[in-house]
C-alpha positions as CSV (number, residue, x, y, z in Angstrom):
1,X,273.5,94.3,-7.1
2,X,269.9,93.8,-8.6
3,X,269.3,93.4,-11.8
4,X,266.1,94.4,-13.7
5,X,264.7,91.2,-15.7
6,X,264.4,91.4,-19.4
7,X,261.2,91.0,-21.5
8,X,262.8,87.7,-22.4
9,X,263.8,86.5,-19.4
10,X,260.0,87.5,-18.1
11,X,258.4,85.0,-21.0
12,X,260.8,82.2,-19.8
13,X,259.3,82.9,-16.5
14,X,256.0,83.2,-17.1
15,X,256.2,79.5,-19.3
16,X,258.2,78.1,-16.6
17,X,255.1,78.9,-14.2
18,X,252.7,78.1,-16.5
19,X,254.4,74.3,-17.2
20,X,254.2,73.9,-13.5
21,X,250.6,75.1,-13.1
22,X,250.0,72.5,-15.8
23,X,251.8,69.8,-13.9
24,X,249.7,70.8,-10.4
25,X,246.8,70.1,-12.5
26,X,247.2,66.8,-13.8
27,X,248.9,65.6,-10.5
28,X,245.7,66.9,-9.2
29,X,243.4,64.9,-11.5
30,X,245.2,62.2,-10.9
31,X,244.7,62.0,-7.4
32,X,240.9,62.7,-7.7
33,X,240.9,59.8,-10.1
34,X,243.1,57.5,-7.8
35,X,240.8,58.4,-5.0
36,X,237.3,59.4,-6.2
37,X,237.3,57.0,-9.7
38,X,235.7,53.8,-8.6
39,X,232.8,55.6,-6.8
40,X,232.6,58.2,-10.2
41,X,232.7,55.5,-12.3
42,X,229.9,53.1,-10.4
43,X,228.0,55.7,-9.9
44,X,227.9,56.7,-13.7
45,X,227.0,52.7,-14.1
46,X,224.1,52.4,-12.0
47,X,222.6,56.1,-13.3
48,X,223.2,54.2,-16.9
49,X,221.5,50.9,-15.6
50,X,218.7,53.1,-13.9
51,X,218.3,54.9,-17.0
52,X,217.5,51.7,-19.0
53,X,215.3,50.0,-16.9
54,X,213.1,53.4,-17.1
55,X,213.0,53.4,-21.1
56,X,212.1,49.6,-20.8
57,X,209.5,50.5,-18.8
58,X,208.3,53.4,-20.7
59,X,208.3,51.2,-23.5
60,X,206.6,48.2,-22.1
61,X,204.1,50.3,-21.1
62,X,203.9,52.0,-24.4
63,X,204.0,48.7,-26.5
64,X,201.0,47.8,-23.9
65,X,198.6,50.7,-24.2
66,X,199.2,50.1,-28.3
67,X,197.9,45.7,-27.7
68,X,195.0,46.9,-25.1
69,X,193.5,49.5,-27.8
70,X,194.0,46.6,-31.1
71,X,192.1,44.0,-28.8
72,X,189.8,46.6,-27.7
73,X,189.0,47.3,-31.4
């Protein structure tokens, strides 16, 4: 015989899922990590490095154009 599910036994149900769609998740995100992290993670490095080599230029060039026009004074 079938019996109807309460609205208590629904919420229990609907956590339940919910603790296991929260557990897919992070098992998820750790396998990304465990597979994908080095590359991310060197990837974010060199875009950092690449990043800093550009605002050293900028400001060389900067600091340069400032020393040409005092000497050409």
């Amino acid at each position: 015989m079938i019996q109807a599910i309460t609205e208590g036994q629904s919420s229990a149900l609907g956590g339940f899922y919910l603790l296991v769609l929260l557990g897919l998740f992070i098992g998820v995100c750790v396998l990304v990590n465990r597979f994908f992290g080095d590359r991310i993670r060197y990837n974010q490095r060199r875009r950092q490095v690449e990043r800093q080599l550009n605002d050293y230029e900028v400001n060389s060039s900067i600091v340069d154009d400032i020393l040409r026009d005092r000497r050409s004074r």
